[in-house]
C-alpha positions as CSV (number, residue, x, y, z in Angstrom):
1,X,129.6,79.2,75.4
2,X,126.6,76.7,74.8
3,X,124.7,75.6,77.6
4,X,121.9,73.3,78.4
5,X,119.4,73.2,81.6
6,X,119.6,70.3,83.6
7,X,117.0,70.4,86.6
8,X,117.3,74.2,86.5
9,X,120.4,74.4,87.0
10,X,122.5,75.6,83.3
11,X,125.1,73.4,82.7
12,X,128.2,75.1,80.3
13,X,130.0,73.3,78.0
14,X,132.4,73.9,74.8
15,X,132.0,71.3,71.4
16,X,135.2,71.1,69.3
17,X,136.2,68.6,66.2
18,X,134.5,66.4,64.5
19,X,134.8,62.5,64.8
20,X,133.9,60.0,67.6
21,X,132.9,62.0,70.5
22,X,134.9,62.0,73.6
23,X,133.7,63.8,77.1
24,X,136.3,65.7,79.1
25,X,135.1,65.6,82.6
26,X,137.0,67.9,85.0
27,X,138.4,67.6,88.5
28,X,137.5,69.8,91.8
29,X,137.0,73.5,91.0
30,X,138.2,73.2,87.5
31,X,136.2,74.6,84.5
32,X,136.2,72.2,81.8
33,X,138.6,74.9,79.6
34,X,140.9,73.3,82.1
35,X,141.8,70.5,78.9
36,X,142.2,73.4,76.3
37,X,145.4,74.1,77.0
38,X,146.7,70.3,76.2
39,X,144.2,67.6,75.6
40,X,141.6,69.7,73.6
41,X,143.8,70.1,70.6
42,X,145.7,67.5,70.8
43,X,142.7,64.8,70.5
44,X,140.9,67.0,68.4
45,X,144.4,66.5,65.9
46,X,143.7,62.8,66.0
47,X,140.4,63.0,64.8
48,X,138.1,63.3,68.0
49,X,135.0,65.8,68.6
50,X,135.6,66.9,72.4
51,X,133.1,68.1,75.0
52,X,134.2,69.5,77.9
53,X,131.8,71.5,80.7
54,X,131.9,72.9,83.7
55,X,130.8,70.9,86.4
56,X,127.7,71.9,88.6
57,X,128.4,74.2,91.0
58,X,125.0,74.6,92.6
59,X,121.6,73.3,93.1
60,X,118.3,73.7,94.3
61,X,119.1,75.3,97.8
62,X,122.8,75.1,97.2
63,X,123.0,71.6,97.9
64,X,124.1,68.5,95.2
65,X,125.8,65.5,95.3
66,X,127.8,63.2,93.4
67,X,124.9,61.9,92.1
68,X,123.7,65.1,90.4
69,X,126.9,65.2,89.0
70,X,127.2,62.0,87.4
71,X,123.4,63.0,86.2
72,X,124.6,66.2,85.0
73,X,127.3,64.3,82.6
74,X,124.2,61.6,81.5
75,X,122.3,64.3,80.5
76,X,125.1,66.0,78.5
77,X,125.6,62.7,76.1
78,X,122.5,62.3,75.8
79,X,120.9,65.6,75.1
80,X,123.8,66.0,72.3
81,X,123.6,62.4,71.1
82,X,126.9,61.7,71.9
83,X,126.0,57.9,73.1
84,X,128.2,55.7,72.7
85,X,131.0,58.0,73.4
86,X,134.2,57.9,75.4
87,X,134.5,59.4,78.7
88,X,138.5,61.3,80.1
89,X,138.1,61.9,83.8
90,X,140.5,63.6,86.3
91,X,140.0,63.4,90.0
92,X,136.5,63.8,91.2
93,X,136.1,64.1,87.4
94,X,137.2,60.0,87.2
95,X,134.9,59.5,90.3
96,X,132.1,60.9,88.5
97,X,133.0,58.3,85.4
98,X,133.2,55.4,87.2
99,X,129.9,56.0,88.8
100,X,128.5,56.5,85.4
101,X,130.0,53.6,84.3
102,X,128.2,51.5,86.5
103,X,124.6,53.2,86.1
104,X,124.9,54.3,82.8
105,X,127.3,51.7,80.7
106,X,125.5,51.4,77.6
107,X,126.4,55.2,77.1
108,X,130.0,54.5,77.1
109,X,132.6,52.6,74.9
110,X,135.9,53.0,76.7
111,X,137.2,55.5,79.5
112,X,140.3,56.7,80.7
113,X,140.3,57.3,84.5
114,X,143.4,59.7,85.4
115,X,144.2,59.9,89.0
116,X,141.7,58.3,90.4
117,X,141.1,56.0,93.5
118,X,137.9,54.2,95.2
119,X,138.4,55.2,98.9
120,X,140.4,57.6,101.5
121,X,143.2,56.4,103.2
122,X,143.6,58.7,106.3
123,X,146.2,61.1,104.3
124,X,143.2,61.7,102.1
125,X,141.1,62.4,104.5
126,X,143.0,64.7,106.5
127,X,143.5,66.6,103.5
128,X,139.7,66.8,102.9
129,X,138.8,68.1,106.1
130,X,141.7,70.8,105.9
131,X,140.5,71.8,102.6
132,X,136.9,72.3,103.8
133,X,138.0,75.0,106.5
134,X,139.5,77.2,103.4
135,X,142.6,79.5,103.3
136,X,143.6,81.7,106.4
137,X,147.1,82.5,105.5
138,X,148.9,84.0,102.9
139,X,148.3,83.6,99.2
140,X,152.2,83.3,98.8
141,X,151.9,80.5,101.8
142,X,148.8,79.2,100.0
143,X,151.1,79.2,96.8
144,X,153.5,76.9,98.2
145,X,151.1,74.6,99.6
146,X,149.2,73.9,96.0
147,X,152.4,73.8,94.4
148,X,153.3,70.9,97.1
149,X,150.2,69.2,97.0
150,X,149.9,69.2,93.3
151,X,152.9,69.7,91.5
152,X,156.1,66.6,91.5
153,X,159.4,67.9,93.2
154,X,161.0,67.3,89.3
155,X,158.7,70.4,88.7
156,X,159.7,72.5,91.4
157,X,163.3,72.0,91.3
158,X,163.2,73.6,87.5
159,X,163.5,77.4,88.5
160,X,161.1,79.0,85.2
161,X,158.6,76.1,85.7
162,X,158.5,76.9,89.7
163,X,157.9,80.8,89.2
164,X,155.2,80.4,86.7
165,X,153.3,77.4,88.8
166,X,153.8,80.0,92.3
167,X,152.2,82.7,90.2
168,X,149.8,81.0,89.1
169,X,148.6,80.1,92.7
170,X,148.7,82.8,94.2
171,X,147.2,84.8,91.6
172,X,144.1,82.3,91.8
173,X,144.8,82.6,95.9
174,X,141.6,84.6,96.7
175,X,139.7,83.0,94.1
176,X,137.7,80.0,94.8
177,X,136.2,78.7,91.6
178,X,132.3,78.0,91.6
179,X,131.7,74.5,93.2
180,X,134.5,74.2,95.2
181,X,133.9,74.2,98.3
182,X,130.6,72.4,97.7
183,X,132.5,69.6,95.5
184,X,135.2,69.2,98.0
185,X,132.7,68.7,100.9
186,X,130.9,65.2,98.9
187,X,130.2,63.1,101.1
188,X,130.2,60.5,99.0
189,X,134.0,60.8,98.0
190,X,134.9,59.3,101.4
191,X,133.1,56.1,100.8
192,X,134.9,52.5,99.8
193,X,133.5,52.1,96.2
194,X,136.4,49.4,95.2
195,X,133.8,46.6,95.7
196,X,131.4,48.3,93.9
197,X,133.5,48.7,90.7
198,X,133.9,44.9,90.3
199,X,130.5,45.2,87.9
200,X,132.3,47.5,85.6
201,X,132.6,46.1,82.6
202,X,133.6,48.9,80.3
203,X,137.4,48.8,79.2
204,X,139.4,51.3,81.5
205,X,142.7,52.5,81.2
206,X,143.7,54.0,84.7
207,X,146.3,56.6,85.0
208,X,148.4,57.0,87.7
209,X,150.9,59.8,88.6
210,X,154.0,58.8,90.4
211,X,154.4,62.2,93.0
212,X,150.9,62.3,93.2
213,X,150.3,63.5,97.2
214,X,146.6,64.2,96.7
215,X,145.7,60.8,94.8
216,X,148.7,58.6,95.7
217,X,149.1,56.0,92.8
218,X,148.3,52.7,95.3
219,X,145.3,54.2,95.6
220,X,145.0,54.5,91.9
221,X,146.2,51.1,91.7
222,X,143.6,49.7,93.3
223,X,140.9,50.8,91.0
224,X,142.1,49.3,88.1
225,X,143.0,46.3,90.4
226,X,139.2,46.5,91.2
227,X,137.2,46.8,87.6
228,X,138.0,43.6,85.7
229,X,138.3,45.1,81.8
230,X,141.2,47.7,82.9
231,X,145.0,48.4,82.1
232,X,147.0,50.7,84.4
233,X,149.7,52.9,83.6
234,X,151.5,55.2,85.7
235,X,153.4,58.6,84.1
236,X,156.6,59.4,86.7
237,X,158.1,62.2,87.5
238,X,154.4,64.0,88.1
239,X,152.3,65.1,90.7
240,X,147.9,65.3,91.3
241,X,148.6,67.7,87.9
242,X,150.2,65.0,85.7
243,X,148.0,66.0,82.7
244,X,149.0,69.4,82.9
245,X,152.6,68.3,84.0
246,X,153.6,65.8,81.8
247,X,150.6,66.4,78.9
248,X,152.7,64.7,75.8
249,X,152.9,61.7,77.7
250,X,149.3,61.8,78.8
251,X,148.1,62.7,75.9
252,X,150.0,60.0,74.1
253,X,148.3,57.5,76.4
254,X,144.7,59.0,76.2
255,X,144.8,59.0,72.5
256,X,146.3,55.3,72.1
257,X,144.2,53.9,74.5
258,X,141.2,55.6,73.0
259,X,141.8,54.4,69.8
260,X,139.7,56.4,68.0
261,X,139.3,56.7,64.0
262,X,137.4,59.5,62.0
263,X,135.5,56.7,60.9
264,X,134.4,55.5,64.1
């Protein structure tokens, strides 16, 4: 796996296709081979080159910000020449996109923001503050939780798709991936960016998922309410996972909004 060093710190990342570049940026704790499983092949199919990374899961003294993240990805599209590119964010991954957007726009043509929001409501927040304390039960009870927070009920009442997801977690259980913690504790996540986002000019298509717990889609709602060049969609039947959920239909979205030819 390539990488390059940004600040010091080596930053990972996969290139795959050919054709107008598209960034995969990745949400909490996830790797960017998070997309290989569905969106990597499938927009590499309609003609794309796709980056994904991992984001930055350290720093100089351990400590980074959302900043340094939104740097990391600047540094990636330019250091590959990707510019003008589009940009796929989930999650903190969207966050991370729409900060760029305003910073860096003349690096991006269009993005899709999936399960995103501007601020915390005091769900969110509650949630944050439980994640930073970490797990102190079970990973079978830390299963259940995940698959709960993450996953729509449609998913869990389908017995095969339940046993896989539950095994999943609580194989991962006693795993925290790199950055975790560190991501989840961002200050800057809590903040109220929707006025902010008014000067974002690049066209958005924001992605809402209709059991989303984690992101709940009024929050979603109001980002693309917020940027004045974006179209909102929401996938149903889906929770905080819908890309890994429902991945036809998000991909489907992704690749039509994108609108990408190998000629681009």
């Amino acid at each position: 796996m390539p990488e390059l060093m940004v600040d010091g710190y080596p930053l990972h990342y996969d290139d795959n296709g050919a054709g107008a570049p598209v960034v995969l940026v990745a949400g909490t704790g996830s790797r960017g081979r998070v997309w290989h499983l569905h969106q990597v092949p499938a927009l590499v199919s309609a003609g794309y080159r796709v980056i994904t990374f991992d984001n930055r899961a350290g720093g100089p003294g351990g400590f980074f910000g959302l900043s340094s993240l939104v740097s990391d990805t600047v540094a990636l599209i330019e250091r590959l020449g990707l510019a003008p590119c589009r940009l796929v964010g989930f999650s903190l991954g969207a966050r991370i996109v729409q900060e760029l957007l305003l910073s860096r726009p003349d690096l991006v043509v269009r993005a899709v923001l999936l399960a995103t929001r501007g601020r915390v409501d005091r769900w969110t927040r509650a949630m944050v503050t439980a994640e930073q304390t970490g797990r102190t039960t079970t990973p079978e009870f830390d299963a259940v939780v995940r698959a709960m927070q993450n996953l729509s009920p449609r998913t869990l009442r389908d017995e095969r798709a339940a046993r896989d997801w539950l095994e999943l977690f609580e194989l991962t259980a006693d795993v925290a991936p790199p950055g975790l913690h560190e991501q989840v504790a961002l200050e800057e996540l809590l903040a109220d960016r929707l006025p902010a986002y008014a000067a974002i000019g690049v066209p958005c298509l924001v992605v809402g998922f209709g059991d989303d717990v984690v992101t709940p889609p009024n929050l979603t709602r109001e980002v693309a309410a917020a940027i004045r060049n974006a179209e909102y969609h929401e996938v149903p039947d889906c929770g905080h996972f819908g890309y890994l959920e429902r991945p036809e239909e998000v991909n489907k979205l992704v690749v039509d909004y994108l609108g990408v030819s190998t000629h681009d």
